[in-house]
DRENLUMLO-186472 format. One line per field, with one value per atom (N, C-alpha, C): atom name; x negated, y negated, z negated; residue number from 1; residue in one letter. Coordinates in Angstrom, 2 decimals. Example, Ala and Ser with C-alpha at 12.3 -4.5 7.8 and 13.67 -1.06 7.14 Angstrom:
atom <- c(N_CA_C_N_CA_C)
px <- c(-13.19_-12.30_-13.20_-12.85_-13.67_-12.90)
py <- c(5.69_4.50_3.30_2.25_1.06_-0.03)
pz <- c(-7.80_-7.80_-7.80_-7.08_-7.14_-7.87)
nr <- c(1_1_1_2_2_2)
rest <- c(A_A_A_S_S_S)
//
This chain:
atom <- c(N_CA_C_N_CA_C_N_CA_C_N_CA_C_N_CA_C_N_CA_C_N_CA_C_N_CA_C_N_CA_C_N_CA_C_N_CA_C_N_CA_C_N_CA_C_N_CA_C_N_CA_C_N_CA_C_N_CA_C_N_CA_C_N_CA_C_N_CA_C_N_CA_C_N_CA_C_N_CA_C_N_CA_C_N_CA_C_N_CA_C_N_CA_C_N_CA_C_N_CA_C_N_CA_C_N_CA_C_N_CA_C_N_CA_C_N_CA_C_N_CA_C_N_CA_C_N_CA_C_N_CA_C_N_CA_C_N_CA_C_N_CA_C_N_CA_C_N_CA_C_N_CA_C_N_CA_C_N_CA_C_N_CA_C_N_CA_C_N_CA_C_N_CA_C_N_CA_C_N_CA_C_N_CA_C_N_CA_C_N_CA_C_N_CA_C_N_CA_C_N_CA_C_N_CA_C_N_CA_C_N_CA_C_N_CA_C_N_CA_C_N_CA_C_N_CA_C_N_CA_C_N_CA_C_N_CA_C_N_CA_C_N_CA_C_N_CA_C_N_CA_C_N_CA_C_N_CA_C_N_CA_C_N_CA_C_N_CA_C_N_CA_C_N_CA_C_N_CA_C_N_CA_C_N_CA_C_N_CA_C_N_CA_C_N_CA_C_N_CA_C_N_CA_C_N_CA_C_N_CA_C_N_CA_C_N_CA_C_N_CA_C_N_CA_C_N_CA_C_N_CA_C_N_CA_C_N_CA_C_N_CA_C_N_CA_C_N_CA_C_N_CA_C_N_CA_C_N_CA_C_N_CA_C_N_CA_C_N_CA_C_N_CA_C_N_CA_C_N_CA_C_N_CA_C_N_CA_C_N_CA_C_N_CA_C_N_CA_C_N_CA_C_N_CA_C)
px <- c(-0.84_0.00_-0.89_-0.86_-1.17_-1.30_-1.65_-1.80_-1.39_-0.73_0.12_-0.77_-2.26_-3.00_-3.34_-3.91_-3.84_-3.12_-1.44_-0.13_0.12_-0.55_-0.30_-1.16_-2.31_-3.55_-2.61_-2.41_-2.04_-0.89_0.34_1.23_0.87_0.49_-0.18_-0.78_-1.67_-2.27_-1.57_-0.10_0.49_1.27_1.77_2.41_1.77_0.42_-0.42_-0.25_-0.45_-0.08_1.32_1.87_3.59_4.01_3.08_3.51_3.21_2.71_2.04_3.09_3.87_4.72_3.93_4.18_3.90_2.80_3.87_2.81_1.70_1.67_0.17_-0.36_-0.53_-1.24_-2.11_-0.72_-1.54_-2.91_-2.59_-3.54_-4.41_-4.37_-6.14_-6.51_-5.87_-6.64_-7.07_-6.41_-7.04_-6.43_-4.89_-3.82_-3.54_-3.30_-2.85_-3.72_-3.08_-3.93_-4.23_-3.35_-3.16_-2.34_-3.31_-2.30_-2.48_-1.18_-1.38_-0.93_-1.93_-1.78_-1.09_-0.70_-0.19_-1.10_-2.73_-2.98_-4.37_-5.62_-7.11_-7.78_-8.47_-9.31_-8.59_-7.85_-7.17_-6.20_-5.60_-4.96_-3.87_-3.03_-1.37_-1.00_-0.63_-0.46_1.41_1.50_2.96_2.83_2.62_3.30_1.97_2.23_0.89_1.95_1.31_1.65_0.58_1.29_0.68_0.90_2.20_2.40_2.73_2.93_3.66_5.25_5.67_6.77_7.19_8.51_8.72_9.59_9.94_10.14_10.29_9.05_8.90_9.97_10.16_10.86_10.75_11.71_11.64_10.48_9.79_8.94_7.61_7.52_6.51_6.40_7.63_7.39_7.14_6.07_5.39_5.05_4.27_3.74_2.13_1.44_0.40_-0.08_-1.37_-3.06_-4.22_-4.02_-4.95_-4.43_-5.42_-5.30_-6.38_-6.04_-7.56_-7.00_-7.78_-7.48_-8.81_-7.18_-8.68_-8.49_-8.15_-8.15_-7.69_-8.00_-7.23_-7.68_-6.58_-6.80_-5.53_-5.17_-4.17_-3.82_-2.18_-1.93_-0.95_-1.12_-0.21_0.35_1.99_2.64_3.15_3.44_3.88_5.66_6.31_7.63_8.04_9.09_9.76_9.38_9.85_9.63_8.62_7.51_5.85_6.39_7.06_7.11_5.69_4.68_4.13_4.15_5.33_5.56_4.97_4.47_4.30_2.58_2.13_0.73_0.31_-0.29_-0.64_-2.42_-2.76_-4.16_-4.05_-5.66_-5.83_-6.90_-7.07_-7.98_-8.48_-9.54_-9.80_-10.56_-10.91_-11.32_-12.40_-12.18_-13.02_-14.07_-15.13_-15.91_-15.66_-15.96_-15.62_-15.44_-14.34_-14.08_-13.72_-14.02_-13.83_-12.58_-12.21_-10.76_-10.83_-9.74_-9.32_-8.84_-9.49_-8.76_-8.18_-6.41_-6.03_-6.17_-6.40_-6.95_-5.59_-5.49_-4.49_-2.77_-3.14_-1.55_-1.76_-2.38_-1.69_-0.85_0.34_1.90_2.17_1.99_2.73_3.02_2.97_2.51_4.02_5.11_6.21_6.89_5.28_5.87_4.38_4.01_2.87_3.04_1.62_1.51_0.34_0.13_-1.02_-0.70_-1.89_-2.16_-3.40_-4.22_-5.28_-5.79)
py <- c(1.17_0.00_-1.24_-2.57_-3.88_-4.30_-4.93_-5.68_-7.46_-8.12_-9.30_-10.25_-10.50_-11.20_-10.17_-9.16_-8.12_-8.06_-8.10_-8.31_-9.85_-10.66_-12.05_-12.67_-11.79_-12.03_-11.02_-10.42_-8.90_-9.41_-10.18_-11.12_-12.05_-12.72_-14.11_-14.04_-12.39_-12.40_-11.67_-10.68_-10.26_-11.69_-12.66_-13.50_-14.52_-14.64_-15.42_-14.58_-13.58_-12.48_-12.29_-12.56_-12.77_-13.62_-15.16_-16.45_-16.42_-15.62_-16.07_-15.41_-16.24_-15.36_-14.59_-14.40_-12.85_-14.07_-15.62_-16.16_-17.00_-17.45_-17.89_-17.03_-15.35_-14.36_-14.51_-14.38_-14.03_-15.15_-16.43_-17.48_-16.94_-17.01_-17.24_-15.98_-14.88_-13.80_-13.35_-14.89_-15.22_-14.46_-13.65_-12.59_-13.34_-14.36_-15.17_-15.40_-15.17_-15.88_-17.47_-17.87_-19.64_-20.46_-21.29_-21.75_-23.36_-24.24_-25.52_-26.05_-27.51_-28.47_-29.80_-30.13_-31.49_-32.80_-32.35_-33.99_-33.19_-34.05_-33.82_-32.63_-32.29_-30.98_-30.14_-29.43_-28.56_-28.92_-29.65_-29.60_-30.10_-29.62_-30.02_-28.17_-27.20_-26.33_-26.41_-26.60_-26.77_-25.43_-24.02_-22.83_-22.24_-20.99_-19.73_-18.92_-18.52_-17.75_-16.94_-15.41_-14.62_-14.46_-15.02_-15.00_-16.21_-17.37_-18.53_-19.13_-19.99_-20.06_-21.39_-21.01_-22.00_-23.17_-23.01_-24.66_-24.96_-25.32_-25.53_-26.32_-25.86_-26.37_-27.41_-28.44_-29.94_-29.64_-29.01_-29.10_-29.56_-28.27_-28.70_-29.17_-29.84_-30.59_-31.98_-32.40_-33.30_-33.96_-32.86_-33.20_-32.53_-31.99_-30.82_-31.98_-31.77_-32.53_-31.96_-30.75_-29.80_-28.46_-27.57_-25.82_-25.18_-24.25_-23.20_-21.88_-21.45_-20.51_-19.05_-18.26_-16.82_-16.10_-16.11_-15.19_-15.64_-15.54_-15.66_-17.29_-17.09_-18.23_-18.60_-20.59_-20.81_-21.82_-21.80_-23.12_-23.88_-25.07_-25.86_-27.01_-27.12_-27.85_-29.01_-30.10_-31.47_-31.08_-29.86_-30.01_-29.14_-28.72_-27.18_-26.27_-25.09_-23.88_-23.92_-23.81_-23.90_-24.69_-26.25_-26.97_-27.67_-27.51_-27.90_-29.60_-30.19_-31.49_-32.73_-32.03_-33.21_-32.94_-31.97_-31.24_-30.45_-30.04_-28.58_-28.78_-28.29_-28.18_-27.01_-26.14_-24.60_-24.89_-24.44_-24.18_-22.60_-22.41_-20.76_-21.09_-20.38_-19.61_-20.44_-20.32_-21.56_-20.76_-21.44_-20.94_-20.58_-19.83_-19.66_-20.20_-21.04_-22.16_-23.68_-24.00_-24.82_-24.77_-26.37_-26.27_-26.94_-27.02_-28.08_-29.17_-30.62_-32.02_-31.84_-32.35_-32.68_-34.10_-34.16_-35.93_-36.29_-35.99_-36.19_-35.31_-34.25_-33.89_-33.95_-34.95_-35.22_-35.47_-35.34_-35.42_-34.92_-34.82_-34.42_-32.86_-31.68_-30.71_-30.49_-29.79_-29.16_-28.25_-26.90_-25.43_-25.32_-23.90_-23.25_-21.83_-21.17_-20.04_-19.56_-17.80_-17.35_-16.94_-17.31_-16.51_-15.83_-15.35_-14.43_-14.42)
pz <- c(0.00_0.00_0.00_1.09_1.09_-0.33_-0.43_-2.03_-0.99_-1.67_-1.04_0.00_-0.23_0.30_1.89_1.64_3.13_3.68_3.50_3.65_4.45_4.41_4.75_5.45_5.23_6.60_7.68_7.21_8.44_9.22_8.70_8.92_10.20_9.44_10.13_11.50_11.57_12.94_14.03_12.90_13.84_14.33_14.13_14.60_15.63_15.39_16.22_17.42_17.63_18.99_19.56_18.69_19.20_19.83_19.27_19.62_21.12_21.93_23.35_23.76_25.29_26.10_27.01_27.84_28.90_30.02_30.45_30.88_30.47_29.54_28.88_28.24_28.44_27.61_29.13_30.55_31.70_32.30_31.60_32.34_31.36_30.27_29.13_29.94_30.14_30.47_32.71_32.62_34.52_35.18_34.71_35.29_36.47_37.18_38.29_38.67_39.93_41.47_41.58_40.98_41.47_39.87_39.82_38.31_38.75_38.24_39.39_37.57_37.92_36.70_36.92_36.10_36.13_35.90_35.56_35.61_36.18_36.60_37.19_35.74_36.93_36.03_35.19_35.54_34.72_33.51_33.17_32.03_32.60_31.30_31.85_32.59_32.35_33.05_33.74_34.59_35.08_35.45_35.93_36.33_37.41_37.22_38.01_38.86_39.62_40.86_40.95_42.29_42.57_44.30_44.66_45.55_46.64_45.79_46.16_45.87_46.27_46.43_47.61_48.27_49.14_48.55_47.16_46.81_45.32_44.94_43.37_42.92_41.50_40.87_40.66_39.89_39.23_38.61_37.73_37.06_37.61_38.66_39.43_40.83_41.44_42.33_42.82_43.54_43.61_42.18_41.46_40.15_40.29_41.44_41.07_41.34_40.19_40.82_40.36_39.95_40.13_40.17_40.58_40.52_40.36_40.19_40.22_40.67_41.63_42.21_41.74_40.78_41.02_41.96_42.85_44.20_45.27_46.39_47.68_48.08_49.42_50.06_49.81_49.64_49.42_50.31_50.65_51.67_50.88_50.13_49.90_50.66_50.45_51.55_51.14_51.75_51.84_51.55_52.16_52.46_51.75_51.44_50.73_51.72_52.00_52.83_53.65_53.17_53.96_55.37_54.99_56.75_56.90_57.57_57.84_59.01_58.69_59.12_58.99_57.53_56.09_56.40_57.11_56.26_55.75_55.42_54.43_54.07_52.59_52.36_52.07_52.75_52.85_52.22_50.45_49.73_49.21_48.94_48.45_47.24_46.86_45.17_44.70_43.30_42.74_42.40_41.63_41.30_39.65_38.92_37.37_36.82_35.95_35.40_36.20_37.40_38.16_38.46_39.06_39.12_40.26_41.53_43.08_42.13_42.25_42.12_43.63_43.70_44.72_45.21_45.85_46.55_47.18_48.56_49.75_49.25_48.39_48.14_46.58_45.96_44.59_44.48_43.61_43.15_44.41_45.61_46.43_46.95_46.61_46.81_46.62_47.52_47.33_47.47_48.29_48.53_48.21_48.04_48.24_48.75_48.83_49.16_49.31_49.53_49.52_50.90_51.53_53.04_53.33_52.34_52.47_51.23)
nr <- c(1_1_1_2_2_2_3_3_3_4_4_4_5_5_5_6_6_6_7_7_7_8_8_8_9_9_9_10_10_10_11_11_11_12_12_12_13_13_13_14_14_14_15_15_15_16_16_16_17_17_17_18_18_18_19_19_19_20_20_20_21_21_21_22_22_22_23_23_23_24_24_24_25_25_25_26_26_26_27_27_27_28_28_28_29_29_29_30_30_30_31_31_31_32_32_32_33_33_33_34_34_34_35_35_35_36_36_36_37_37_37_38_38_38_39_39_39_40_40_40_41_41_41_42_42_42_43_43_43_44_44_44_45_45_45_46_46_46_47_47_47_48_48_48_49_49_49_50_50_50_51_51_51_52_52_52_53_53_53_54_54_54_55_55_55_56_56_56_57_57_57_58_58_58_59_59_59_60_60_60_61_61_61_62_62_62_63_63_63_64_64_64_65_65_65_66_66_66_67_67_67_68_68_68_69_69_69_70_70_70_71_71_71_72_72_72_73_73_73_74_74_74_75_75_75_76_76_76_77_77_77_78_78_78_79_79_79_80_80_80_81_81_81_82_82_82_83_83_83_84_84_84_85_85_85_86_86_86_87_87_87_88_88_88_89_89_89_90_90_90_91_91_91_92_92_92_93_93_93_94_94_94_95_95_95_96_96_96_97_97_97_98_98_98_99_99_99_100_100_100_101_101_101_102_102_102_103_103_103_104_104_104_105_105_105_106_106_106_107_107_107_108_108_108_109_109_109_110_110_110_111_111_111_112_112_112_113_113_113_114_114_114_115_115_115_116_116_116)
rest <- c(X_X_X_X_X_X_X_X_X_X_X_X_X_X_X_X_X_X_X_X_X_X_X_X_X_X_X_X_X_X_X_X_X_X_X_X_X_X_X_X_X_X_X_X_X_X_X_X_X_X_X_X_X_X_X_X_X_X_X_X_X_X_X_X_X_X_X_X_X_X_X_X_X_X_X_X_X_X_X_X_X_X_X_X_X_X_X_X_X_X_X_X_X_X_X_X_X_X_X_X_X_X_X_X_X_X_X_X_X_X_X_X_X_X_X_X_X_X_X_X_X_X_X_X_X_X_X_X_X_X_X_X_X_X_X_X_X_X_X_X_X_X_X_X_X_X_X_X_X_X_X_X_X_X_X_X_X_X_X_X_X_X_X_X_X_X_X_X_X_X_X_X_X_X_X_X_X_X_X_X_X_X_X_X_X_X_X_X_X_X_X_X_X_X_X_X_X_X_X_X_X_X_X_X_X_X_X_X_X_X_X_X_X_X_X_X_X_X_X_X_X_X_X_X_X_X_X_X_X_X_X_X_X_X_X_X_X_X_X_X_X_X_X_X_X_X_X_X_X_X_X_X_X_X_X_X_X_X_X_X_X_X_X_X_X_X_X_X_X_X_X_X_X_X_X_X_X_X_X_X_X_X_X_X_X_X_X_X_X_X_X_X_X_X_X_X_X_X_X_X_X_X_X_X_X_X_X_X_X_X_X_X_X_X_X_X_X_X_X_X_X_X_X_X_X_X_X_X_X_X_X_X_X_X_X_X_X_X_X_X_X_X_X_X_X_X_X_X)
//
């Protein structure tokens, strides 16, 4: 049997492990392909992908100004449904810890996707 103090360390760290949902267990541990931020150099995490999507949410539309990509090649778009009307920037994989500052589609980024 715990004696109350082993009991409350043992507590405490089971809850620190609880507190993480499914997607910020997956970023600390670099589970995504593509994780897009809301302000320069990484911070601010607005939402990760594996595959893309053709039209971000309020959350994250025309809000990205950075990403980091652990895999693949990525095409982000000016328009909803990859329209390439608006433009598109085709970035690939960072280097470890490095993150894409968006220049030309800061705040503006409103579909993405992986194409290699």
């Amino acid at each position: 049997m715990l004696n109350t103090k082993e009991y409350f360390n043992q507590l405490e760290s089971t809850l620190a492990v609880k507190e993480l949902d499914n997607e910020t267990a997956a970023i600390i541990q670099g589970g995504y392909d593509l994780i897009a931020y809301s302000e320069p150099n990484g911070k601010g995490v607005l939402g990760s992908f594996n595959l893309g999507s053709p039209k971000l949410s309020t959350k994250g539309n025309n809000k990205i100004s950075s990403v980091r990509i652990n895999k693949g090649v990525w095409r982000l778009y000016n328009f909803f449904n990859y329209n390439t009307k608006g433009g598109y920037e085709t970035l690939g994989p960072n280097k470890p810890g490095e993150v894409w500052n968006l220049n030309r589609f800061d705040n503006k980024t409103s579909s993405l996707r992986k194409i290699g």
